[in-house]
BAMI-275673 format. One record per residue (C-alpha): chain; z, x, y. Coordinates in steps of 0.5 Angstrom, whole numbers, padded with zeros to 4 digits. Layout:
site mol: A | z: Z | x: X | y: Y
...
This chain:
site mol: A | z: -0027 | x: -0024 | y: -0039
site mol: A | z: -0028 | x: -0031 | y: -0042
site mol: A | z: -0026 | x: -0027 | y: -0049
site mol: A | z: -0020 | x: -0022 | y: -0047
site mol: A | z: -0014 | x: -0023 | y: -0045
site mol: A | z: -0011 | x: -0020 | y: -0039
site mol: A | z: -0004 | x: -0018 | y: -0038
site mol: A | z: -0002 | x: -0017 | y: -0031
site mol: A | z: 0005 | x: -0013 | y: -0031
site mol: A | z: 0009 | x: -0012 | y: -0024
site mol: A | z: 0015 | x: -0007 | y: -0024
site mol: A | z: 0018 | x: -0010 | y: -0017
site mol: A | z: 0020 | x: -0017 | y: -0016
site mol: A | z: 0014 | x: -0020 | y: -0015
site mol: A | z: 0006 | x: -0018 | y: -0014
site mol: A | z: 0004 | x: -0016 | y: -0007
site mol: A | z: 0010 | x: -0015 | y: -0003
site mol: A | z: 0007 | x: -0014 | y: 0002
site mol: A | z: 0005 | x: -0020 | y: 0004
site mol: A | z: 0009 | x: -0027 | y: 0005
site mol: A | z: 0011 | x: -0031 | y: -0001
site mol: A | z: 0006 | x: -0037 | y: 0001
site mol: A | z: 0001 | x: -0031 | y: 0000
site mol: A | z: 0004 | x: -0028 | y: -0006
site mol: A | z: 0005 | x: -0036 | y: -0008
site mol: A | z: -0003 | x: -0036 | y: -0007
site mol: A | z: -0005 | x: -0029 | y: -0010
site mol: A | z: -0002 | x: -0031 | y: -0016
site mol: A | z: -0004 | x: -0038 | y: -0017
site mol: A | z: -0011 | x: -0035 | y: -0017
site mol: A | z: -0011 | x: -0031 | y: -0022
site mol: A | z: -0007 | x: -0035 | y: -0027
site mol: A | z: -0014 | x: -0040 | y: -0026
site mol: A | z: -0017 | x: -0034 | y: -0028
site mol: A | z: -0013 | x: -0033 | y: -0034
site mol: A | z: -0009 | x: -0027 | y: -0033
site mol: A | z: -0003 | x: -0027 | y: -0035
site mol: A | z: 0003 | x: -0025 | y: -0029
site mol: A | z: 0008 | x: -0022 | y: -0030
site mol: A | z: 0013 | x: -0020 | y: -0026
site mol: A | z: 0020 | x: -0015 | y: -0026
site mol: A | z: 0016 | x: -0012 | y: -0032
site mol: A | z: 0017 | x: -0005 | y: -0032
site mol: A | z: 0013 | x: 0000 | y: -0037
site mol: A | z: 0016 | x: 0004 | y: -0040
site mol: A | z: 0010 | x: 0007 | y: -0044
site mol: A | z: 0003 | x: 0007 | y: -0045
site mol: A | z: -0001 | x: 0010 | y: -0051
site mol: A | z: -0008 | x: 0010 | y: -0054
site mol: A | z: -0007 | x: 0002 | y: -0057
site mol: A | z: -0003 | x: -0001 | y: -0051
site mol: A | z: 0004 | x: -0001 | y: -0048
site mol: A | z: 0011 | x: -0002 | y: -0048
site mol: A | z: 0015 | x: -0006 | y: -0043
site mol: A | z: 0022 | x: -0006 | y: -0045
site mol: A | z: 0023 | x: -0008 | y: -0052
site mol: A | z: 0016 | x: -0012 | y: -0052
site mol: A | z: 0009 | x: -0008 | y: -0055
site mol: A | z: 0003 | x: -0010 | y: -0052
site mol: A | z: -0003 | x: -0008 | y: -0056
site mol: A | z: -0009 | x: -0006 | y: -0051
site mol: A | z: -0016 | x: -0004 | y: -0053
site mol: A | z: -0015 | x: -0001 | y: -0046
site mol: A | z: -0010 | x: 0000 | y: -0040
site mol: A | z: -0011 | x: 0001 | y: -0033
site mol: A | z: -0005 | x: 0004 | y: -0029
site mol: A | z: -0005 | x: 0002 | y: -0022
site mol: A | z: 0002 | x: 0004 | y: -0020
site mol: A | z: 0004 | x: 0006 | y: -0013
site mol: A | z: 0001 | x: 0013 | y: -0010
site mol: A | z: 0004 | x: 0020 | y: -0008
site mol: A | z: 0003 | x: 0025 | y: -0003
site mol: A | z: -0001 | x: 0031 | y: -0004
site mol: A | z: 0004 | x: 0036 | y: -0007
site mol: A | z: 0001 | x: 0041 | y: 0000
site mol: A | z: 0006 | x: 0037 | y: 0004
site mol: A | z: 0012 | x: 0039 | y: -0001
site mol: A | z: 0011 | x: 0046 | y: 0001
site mol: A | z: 0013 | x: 0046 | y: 0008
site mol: A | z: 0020 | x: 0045 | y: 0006
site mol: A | z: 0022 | x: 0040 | y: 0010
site mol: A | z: 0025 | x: 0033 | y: 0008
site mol: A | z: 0021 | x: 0028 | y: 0004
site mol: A | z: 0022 | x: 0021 | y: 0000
site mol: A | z: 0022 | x: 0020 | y: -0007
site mol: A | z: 0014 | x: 0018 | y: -0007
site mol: A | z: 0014 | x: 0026 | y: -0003
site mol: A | z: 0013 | x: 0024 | y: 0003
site mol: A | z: 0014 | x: 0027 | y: 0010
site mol: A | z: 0020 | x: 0025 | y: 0013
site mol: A | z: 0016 | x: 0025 | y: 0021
site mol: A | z: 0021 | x: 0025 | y: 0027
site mol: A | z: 0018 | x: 0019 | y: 0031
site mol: A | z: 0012 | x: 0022 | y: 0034
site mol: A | z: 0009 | x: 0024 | y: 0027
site mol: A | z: 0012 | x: 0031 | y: 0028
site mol: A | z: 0016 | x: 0035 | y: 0022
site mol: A | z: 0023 | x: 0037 | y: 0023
site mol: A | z: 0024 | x: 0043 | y: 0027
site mol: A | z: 0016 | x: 0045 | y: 0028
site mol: A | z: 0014 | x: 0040 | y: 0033
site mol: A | z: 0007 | x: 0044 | y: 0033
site mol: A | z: 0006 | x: 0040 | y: 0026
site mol: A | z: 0004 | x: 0032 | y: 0025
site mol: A | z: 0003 | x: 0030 | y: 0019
site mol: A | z: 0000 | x: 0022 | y: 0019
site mol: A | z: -0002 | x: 0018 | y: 0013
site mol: A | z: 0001 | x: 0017 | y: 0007
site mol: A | z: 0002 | x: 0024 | y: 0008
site mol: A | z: 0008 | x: 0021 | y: 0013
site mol: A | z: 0014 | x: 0017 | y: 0013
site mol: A | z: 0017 | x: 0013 | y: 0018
site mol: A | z: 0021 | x: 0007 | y: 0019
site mol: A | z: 0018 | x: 0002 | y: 0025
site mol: A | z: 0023 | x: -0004 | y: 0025
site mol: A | z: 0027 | x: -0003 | y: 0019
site mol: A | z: 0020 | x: -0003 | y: 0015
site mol: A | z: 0017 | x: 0003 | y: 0012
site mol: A | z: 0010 | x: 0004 | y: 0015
site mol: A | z: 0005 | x: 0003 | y: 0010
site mol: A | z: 0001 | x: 0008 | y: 0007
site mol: A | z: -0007 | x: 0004 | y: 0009
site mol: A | z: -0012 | x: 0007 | y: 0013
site mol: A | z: -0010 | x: 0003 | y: 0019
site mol: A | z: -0004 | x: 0007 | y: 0020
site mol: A | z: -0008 | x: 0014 | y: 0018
site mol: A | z: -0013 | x: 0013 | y: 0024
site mol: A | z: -0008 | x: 0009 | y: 0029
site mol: A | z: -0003 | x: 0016 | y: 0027
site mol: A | z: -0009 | x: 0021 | y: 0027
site mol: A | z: -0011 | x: 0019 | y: 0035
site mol: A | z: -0003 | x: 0019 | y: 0037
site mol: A | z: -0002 | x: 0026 | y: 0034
site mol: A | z: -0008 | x: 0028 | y: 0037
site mol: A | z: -0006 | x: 0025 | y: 0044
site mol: A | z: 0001 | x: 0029 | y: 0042
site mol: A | z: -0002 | x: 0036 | y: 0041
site mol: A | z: -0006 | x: 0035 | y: 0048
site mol: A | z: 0002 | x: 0033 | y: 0052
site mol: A | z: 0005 | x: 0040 | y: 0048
site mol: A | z: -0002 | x: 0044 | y: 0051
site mol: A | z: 0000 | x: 0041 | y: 0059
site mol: A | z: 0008 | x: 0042 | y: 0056
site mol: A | z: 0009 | x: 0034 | y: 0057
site mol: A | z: 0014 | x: 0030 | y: 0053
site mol: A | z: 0010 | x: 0027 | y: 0047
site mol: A | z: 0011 | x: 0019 | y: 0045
site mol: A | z: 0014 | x: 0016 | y: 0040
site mol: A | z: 0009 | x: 0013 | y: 0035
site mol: A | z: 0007 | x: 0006 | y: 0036
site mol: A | z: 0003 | x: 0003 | y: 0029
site mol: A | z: -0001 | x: -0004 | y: 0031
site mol: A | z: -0002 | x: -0007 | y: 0024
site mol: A | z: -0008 | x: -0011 | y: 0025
site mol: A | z: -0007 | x: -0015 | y: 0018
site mol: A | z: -0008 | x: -0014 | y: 0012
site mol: A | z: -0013 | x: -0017 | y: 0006
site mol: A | z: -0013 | x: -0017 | y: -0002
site mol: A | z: -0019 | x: -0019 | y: -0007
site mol: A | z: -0016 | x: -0023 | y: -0012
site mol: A | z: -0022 | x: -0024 | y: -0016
site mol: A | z: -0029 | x: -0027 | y: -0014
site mol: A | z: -0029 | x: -0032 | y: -0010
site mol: A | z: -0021 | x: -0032 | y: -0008
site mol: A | z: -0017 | x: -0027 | y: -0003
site mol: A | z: -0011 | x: -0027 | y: 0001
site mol: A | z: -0010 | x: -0025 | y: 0009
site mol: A | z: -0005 | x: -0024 | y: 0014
site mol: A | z: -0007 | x: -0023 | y: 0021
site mol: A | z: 0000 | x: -0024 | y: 0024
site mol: A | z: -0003 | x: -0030 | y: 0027
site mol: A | z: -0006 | x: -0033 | y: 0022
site mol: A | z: -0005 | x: -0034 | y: 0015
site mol: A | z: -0010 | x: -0036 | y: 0010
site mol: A | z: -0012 | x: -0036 | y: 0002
site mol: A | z: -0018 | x: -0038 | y: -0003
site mol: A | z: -0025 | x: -0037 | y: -0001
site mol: A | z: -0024 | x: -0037 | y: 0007
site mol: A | z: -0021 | x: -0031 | y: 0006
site mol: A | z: -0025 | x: -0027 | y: 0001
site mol: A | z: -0032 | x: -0029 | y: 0006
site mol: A | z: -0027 | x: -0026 | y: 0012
site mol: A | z: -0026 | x: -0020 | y: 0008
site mol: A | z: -0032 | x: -0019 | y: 0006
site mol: A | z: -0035 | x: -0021 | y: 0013
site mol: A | z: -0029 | x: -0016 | y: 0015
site mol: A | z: -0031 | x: -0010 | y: 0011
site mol: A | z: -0039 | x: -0010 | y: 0012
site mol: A | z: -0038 | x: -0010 | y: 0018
């Protein structure tokens, strides 16, 4: 790592939107001190064997890693109800599609808008919305009304390289070490 140069480039306004600022704050000080480059509001416009282009500016790269954001399957397009941009399904809010509330669809498969922000498409949400879609399903078989969709966002962690990590629980808010330790504590566990 010592010998290569590492270019991070962020299509968006800043890196880790999902988290606050004091966070992103940190993540990015963090992997400056490992000698990356950040770049934010730097959209690829396209990639080749020997590197990158970002707007008018060439990188050369021996290798290129292409992190950008994920898509639904293509099986949910099939259904010929709305979706986003991203292909996902716009659920009604208790996970059911619209006009067939015999099909639920969770995960990142599924969007759906809590408090004005779209749910995120991490495990959490999926497991949290498969237990309620299977809870739905029993309502519909006892001809009960079915509930809208509650997701409890239990915090989210990110790595930021060895020894350095950022984590938000809602209550608590921390980056560095303590963060890296707690995730891998969390995650092992």
């Amino acid at each position: 790592p010592s010998r290569a140069r590492i270019v991070l480039l962020e299509a968006g306004p800043t890196i880790l939107a999902s988290f606050p600022p004091p966070l992103r704050d940190a993540a990015r000080s963090s992997l400056s001190a490992l000698g990356i480059e950040v770049r934010e509001r730097t959209a690829v416009t396209s990639v080749d064997a020997h590197g990158v282009t970002a707007g008018d500016e060439r990188i050369v790269a021996g290798t290129v890693l292409w992190a950008a954001g994920v898509a639904a399957s293509r099986l949910v397009t099939t259904l010929g109800v709305p979706h986003d941009r991203a292909g996902r399904v716009l659920v009604e809010p208790d996970l059911s599609i619209p006009g067939h509330p015999e099909v639920f669809v969770v995960g990142d498969a599924a969007y759906l808008e809590q408090n004005g922000t779209p749910l995120p498409g991490v495990a959490q949400t999926a497991m949290q919305g498969g237990v309620h879609a299977a809870r739905m399903i029993l309502c519909r078989q006892r001809h009960q009304p079915t509930r809208r969709f509650a997701y409890h966002d239990k915090g989210s962690m990110a790595i930021v390289g060895r020894g350095s990590a950022i984590a938000d629980f809602g209550w608590v808010r921390f980056a560095g070490p303590l963060a890296w330790l707690s995730w891998l504590f969390l995650h092992i566990f």
